[in-house]
ROPAVO-357361 format. One record per residue (C-alpha): residue number from 1; chain; x, y, z. Coordinates in Angstrom, 3 decimals. Layout:
<nodes>
NODE  seq  mol  x  y  z
NODE  NUM  A  X  Y  Z .
...
</nodes>
This chain:
<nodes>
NODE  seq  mol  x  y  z
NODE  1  A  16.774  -9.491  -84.672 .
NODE  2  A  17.127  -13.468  -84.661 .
NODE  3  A  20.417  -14.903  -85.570 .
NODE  4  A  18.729  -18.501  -85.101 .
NODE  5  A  19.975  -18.918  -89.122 .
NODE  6  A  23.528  -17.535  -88.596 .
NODE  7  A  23.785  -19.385  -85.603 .
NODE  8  A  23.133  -22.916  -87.827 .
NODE  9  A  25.672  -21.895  -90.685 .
NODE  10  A  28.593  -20.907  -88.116 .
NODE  11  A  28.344  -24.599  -86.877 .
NODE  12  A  27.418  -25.983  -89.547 .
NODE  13  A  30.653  -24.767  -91.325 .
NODE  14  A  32.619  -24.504  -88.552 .
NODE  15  A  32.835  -21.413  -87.685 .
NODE  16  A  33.621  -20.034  -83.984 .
NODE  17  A  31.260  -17.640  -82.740 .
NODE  18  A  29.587  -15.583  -79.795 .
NODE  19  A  26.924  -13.945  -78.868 .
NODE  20  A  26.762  -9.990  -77.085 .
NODE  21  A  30.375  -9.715  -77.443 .
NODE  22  A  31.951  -6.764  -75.818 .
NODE  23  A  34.214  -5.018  -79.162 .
NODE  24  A  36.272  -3.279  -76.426 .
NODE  25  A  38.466  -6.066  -76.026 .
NODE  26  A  38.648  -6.168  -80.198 .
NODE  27  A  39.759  -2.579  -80.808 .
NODE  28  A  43.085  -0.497  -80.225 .
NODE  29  A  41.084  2.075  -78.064 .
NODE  30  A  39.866  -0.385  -75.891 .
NODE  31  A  35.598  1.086  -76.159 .
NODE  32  A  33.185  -0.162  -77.456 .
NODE  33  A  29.933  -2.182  -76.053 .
NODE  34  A  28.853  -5.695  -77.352 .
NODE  35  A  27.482  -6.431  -80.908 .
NODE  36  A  24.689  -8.912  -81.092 .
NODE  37  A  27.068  -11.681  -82.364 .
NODE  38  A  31.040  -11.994  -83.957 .
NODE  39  A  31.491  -14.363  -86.058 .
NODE  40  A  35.685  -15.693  -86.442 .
NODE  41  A  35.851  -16.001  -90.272 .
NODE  42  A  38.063  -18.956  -91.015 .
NODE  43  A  38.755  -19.131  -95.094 .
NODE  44  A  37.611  -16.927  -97.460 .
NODE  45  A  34.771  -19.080  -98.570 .
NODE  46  A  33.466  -18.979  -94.650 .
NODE  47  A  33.869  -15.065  -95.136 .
NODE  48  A  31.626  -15.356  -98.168 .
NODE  49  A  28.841  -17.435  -97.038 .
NODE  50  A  28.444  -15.322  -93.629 .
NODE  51  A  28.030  -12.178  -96.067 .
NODE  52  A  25.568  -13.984  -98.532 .
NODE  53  A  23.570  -14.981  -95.128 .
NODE  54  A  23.419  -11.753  -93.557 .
NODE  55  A  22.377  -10.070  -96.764 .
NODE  56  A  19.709  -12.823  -97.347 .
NODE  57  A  18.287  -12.018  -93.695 .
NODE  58  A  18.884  -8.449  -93.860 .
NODE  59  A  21.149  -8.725  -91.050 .
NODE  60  A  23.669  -5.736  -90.804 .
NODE  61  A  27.464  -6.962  -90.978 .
NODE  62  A  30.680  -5.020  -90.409 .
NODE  63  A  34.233  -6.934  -90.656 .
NODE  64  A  36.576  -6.243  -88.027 .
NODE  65  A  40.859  -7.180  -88.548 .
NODE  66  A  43.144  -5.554  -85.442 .
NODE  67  A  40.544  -3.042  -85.175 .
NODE  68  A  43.448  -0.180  -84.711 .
NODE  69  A  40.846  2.288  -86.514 .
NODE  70  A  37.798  1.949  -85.664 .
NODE  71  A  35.700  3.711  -82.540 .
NODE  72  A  32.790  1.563  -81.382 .
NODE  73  A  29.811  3.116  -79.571 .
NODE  74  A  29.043  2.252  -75.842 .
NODE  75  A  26.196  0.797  -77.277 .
NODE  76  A  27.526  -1.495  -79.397 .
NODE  77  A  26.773  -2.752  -82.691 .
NODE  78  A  23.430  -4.238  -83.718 .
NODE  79  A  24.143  -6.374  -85.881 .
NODE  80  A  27.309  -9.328  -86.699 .
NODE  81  A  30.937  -8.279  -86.548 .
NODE  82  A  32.643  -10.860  -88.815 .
NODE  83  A  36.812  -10.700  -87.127 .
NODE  84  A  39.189  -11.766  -89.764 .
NODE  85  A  43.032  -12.701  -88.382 .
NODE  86  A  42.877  -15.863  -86.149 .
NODE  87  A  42.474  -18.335  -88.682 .
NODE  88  A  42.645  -15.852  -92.155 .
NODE  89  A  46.712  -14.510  -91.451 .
NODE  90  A  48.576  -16.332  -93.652 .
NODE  91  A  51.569  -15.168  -94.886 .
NODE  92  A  53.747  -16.677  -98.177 .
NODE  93  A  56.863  -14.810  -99.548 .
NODE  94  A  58.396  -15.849  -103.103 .
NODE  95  A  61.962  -14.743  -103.016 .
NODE  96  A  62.445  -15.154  -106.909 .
NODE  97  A  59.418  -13.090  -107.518 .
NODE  98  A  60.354  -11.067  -104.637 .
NODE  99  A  56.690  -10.915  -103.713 .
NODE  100  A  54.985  -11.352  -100.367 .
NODE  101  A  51.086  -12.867  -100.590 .
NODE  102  A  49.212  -12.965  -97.044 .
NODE  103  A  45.308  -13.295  -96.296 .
NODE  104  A  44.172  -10.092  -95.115 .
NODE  105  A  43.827  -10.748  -91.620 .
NODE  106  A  47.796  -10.921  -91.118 .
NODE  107  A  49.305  -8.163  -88.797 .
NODE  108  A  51.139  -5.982  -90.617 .
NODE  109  A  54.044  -6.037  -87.963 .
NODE  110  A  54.220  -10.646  -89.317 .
NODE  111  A  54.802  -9.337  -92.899 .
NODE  112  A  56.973  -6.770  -92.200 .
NODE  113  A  59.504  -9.332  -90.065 .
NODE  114  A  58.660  -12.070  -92.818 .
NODE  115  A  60.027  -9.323  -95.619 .
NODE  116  A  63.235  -9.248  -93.023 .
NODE  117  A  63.784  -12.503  -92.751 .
NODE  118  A  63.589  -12.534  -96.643 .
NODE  119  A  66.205  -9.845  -97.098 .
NODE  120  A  62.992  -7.281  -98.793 .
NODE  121  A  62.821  -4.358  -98.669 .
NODE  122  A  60.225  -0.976  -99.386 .
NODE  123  A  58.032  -2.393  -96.142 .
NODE  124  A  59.988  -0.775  -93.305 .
NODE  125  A  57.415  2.118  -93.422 .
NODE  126  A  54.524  -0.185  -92.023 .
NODE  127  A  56.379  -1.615  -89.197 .
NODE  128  A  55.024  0.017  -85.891 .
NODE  129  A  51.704  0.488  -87.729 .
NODE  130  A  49.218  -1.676  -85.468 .
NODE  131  A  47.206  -2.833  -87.910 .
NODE  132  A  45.793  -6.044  -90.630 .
NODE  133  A  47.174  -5.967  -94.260 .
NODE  134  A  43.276  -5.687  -95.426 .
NODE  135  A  42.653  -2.589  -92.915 .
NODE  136  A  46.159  -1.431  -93.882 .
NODE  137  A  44.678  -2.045  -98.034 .
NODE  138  A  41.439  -0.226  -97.630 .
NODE  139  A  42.592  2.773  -96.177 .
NODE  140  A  45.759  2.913  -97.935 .
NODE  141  A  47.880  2.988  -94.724 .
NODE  142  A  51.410  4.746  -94.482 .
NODE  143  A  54.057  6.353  -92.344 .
NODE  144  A  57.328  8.093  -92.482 .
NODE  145  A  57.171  8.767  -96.513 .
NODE  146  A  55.766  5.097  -97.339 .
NODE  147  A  52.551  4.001  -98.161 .
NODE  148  A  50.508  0.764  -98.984 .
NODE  149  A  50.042  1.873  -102.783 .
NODE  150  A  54.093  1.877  -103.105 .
NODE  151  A  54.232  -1.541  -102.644 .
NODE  152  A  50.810  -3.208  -103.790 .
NODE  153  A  50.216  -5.245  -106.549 .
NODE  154  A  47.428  -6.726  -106.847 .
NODE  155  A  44.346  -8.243  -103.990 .
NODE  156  A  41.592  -10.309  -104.248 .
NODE  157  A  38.393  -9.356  -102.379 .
NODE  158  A  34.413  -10.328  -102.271 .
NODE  159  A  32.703  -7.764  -104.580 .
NODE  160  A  29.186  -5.950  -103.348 .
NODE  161  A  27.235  -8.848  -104.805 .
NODE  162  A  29.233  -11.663  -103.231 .
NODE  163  A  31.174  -12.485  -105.495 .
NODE  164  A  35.082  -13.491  -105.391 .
NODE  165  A  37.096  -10.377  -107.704 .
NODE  166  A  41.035  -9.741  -108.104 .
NODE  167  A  42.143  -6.357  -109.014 .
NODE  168  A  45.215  -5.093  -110.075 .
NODE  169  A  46.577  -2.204  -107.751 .
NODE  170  A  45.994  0.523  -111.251 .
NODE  171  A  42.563  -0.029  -110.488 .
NODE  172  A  42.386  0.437  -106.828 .
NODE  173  A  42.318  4.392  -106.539 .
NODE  174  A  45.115  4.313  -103.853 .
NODE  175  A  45.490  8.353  -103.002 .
NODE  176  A  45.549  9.460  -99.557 .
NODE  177  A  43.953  7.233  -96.842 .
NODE  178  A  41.439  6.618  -99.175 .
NODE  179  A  41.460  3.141  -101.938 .
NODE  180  A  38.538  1.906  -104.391 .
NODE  181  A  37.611  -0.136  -101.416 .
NODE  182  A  36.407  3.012  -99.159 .
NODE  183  A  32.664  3.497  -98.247 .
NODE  184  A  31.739  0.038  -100.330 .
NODE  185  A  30.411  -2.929  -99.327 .
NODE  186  A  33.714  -5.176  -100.260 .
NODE  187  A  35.640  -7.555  -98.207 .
NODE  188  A  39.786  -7.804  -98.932 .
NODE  189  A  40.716  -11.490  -98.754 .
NODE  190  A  44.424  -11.273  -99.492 .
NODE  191  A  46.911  -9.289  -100.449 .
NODE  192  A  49.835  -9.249  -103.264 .
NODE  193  A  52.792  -6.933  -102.076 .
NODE  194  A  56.072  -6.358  -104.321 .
NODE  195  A  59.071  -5.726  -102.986 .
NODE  196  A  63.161  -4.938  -103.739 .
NODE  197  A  65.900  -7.241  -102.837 .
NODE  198  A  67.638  -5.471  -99.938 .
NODE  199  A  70.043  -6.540  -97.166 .
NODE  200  A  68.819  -7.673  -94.174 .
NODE  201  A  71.717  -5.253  -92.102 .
NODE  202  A  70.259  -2.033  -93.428 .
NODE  203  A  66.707  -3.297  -93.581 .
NODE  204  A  66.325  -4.234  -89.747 .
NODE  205  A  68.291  -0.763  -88.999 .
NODE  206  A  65.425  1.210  -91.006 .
NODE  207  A  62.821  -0.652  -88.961 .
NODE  208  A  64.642  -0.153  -85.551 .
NODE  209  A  64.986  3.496  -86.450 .
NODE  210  A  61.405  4.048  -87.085 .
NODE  211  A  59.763  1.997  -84.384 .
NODE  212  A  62.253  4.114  -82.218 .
NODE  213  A  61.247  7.771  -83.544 .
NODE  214  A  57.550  6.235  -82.982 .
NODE  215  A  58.368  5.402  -79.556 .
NODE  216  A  59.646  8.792  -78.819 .
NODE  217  A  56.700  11.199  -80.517 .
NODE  218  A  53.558  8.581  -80.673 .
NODE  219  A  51.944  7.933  -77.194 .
NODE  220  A  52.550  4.430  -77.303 .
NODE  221  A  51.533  3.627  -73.775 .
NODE  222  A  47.665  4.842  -74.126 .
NODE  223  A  44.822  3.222  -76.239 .
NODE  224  A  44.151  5.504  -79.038 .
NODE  225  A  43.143  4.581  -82.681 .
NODE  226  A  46.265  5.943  -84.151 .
NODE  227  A  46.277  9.640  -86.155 .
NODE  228  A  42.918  10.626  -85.243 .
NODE  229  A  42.840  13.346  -87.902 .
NODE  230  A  43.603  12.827  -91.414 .
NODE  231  A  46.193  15.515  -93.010 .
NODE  232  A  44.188  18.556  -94.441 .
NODE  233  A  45.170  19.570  -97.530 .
NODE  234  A  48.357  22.681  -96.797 .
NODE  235  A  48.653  21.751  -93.067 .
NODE  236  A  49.186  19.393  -90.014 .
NODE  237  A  46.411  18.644  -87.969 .
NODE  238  A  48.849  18.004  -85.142 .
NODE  239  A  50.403  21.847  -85.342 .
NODE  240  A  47.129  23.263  -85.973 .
NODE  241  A  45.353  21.600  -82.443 .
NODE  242  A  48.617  22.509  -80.501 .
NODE  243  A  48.440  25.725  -82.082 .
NODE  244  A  44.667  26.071  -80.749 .
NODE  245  A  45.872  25.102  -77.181 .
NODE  246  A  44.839  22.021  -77.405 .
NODE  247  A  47.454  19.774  -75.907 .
NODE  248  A  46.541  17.931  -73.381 .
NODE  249  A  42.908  19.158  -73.442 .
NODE  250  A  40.829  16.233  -71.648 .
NODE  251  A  36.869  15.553  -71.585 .
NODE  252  A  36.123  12.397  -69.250 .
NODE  253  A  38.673  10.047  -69.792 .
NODE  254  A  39.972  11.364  -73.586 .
NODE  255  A  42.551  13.242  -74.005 .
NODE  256  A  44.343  15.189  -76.638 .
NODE  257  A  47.854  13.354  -76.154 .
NODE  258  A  50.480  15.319  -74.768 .
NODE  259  A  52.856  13.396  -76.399 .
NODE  260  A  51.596  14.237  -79.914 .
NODE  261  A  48.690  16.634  -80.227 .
NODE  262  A  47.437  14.125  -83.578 .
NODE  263  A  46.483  11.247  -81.310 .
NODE  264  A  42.868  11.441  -78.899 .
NODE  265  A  43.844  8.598  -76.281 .
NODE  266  A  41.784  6.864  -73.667 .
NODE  267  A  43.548  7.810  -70.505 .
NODE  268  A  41.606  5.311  -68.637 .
NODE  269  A  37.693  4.644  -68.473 .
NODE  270  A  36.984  6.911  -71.464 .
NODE  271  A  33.403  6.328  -73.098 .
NODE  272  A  32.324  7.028  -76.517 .
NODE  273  A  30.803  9.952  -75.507 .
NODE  274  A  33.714  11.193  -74.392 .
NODE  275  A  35.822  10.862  -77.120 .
NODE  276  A  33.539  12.400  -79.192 .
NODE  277  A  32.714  15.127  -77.357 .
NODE  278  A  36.448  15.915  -77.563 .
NODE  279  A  36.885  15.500  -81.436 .
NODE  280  A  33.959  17.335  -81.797 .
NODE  281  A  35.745  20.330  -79.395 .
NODE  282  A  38.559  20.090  -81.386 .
NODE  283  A  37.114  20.083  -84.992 .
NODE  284  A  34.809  23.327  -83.859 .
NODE  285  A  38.018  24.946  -82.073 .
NODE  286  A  40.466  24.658  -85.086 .
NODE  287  A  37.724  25.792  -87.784 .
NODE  288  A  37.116  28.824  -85.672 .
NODE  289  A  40.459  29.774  -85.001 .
NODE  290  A  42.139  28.235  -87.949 .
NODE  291  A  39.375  28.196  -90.945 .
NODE  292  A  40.392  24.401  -91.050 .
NODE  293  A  37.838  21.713  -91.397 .
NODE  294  A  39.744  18.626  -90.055 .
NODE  295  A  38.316  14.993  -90.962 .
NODE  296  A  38.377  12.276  -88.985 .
NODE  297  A  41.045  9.530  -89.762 .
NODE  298  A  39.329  6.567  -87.550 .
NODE  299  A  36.045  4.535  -88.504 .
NODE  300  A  32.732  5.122  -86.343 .
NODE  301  A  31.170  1.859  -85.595 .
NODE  302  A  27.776  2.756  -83.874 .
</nodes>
């Protein structure tokens, strides 16, 4: 595939970029070979004429934020990974509107501590979570009894034909890991979030207590990409893999945590392969002894 055209527009508008990047480096579960060439979007107007250049070319695109989700093959990704969060994380609270507004490549851990600083509160939930506010957005990301949909209020994103949208947060479909944004072709520029006037005493407590109860069940200290189940409906696809035997079960250099039967971690020199081998083991194990078809939380980038 020649890039020789993407290559002009990233210097023509200033855009950093490389070529044959490893994505390893770029994702929470530290696999992942190179993709032909990541692009660092700068503004949302860079974002938007990368997209309208890969479509022109046909060239196949996939934007990246913390990457805390996504599983990349050991081959990599033919095609351009567009990263959004070096230059696209700002963050800009009104405290008489008691609304936070930050470009979608902010961490979610910056907005949490900017809501603290700002004495809001209904954002504890997400701190801990180690993911962007866009990621968080599309996937409709939550934790301990909170999630993104609570506290949205409106986004503004590039639409499948390019073209710059805003949409309340009625019309987003927020439900269970799952927003009007899943399994389309749109890009989340920035987000609206509304909060409650709190006090900062109380708030910081609620944030210290979660990170801590995270610290204590969630293994932490291992790559992983987070849950790597979603929830079926009924049950807990944690209880129902320990309840299989699971724990602990290891193919190459995955394992089932034995921390928290939810999470598939990279021990150390796990491949792709391997970690899908193991989900694989684990989906066929729990539907035979469980009658349980679990579905995978984290994105496949291949």
């Amino acid at each position: 595939m020649n890039y020789a055209s993407l290559e002009k527009l990233c210097r023509d508008i200033g855009a950093e970029y490389s070529l044959n990047e490893p994505l390893a480096s770029h994702t929470s579960m530290k696999i992942g070979g190179a993709c032909d060439i990541l692009v660092h979007a700068g503004s949302e107007y860079m974002m938007q004429e990368i997209i309208a250049l890969c479509k022109k070319e046909n060239i196949p695109y996939f934007v990246l934020g913390k990457g805390s989700n996504v599983l990349v093959s050991d081959n990599g990704y033919h095609g351009c990974v567009i990263l959004v969060g070096k230059f696209m994380s700002h963050i800009h609270v009104d405290t008489e509107k008691n609304t936070i507004f930050t470009l979608a490549g902010a961490s979610l851990k910056a907005v949490c501590m900017a809501a603290l600083e700002n004495e809001l509160t209904g954002l504890e939930f997400a701190y801990g979570i180690p993911g962007s506010v866009g990621g968080a957005l599309f996937m409709n990301a939550g934790a301990y009894g909170g999630e993104m949909k609570d506290i949205v209020k409106s986004c503004r994103y590039i639409d499948e034909n390019g073209e710059f949208q805003e949409m309340n947060a009625d019309k987003m479909e927020l439900s269970y890991r799952h927003s009007f944004f899943t399994g389309k072709k749109c890009v989340i520029i920035s987000v609206t979030m509304e909060l409650q006037k709190g006090d900062k005493t109380e708030i910081k407590a609620k944030m210290d207590e979660l990170m801590q109860r995270r610290r204590d069940k969630q293994p932490l200290e291992f790559p992983s990409c987070g849950s790597t189940f979603k929830r079926p409906e009924g049950y807990f696809a944690a209880a129902l893999i320990e309840e299989c035997g699971l724990k602990g079960y290891t193919i190459g250099g995955a394992q089932v945590s034995e921390k928290h039967s939810g999470f598939v971690i990279n021990r150390g020199g796990a491949s792709y392969q391997d970690v899908m081998a193991l989900v694989q083991h684990i989906k066929k194990t729990v539907r035979e002894q469980k009658g349980v078809e679990l579905e995978c939380e984290m994105l496949i980038l291949e």
